[in-house]
C-alpha positions in Angstrom: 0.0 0.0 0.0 1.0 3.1 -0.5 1.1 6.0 1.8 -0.8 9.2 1.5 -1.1 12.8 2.6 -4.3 14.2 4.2 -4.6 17.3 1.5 -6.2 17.4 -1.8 -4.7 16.3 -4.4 -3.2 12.8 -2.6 0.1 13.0 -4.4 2.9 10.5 -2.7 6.8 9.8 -4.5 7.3 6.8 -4.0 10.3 4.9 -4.8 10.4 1.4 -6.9 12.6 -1.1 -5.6 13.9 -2.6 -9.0 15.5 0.7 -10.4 16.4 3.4 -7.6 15.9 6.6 -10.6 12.6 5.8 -11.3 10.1 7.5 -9.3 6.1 6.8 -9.0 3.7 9.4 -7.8 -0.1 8.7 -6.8 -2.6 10.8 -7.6 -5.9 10.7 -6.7 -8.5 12.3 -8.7 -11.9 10.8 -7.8 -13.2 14.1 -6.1 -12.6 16.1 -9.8 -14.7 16.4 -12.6 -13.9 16.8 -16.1 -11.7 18.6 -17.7 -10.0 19.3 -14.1 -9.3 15.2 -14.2 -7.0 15.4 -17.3 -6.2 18.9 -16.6 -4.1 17.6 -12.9 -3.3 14.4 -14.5 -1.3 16.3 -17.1 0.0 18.7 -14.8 1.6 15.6 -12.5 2.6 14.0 -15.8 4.5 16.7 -16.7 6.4 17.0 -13.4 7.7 13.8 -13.9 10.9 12.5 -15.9 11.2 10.3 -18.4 10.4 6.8 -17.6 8.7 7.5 -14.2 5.1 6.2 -13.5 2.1 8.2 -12.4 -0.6 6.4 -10.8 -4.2 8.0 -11.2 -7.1 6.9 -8.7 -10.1 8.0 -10.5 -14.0 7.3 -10.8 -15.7 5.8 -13.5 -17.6 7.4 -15.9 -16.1 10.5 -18.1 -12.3 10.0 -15.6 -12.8 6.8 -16.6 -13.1 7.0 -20.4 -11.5 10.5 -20.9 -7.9 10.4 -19.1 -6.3 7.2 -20.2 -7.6 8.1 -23.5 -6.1 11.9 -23.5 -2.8 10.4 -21.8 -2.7 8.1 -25.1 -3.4 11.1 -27.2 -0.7 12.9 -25.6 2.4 10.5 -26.2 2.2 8.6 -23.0 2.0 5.2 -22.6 -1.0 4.2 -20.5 0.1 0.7 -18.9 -2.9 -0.3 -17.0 -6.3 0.3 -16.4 -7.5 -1.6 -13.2 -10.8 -1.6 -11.2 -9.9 -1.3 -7.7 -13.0 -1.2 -5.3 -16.5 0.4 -5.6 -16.3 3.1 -8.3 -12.9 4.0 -8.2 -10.5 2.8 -10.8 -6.8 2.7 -11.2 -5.3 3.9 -14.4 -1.1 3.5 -14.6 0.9 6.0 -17.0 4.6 5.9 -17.9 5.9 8.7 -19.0 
């Protein structure tokens, strides 16, 4: 599990164990609406370096469908797209 702050957005750097200079941040999303769910997903994306991970927590519906897709659209590679408990949904983008 990963750890997370009390303020809105939850964003957390965490470390992966397999390559110390890759870095994966959390973000968690499913309080937004669109746009602002693409608009902070981007914003995280583009704070990160190459080859890092962002992790999006987001709810279905328009999150759902709209920010992996945009993420695609913009040149990153979505990796996953995983249901994790009740409505919310984890999507995994490398950038």
């Amino acid at each position: 599990m990963s750890p997370r702050s009390s303020t809105s957005p939850k964003v957390v750097k965490l470390y992966l164990f397999k390559d110390k200079d890759m870095a994966t941040k959390v973000l968690d999303i499913t309080k937004e609406h669109c746009p602002m769910t693409f608009v902070k997903t981007k914003i995280e994306l583009s704070k990160l370096q190459s080859g890092d991970f962002l992790e999006v927590l987001l709810t279905e519906g328009e999150p759902l469908d709209n920010v992996p897709r945009n993420a695609r659209e913009q040149g990153y590679n979505v990796l996953s797209v995983e249901h994790v408990e009740g409505t919310t949904h984890k999507v995994i983008i490398k950038k």
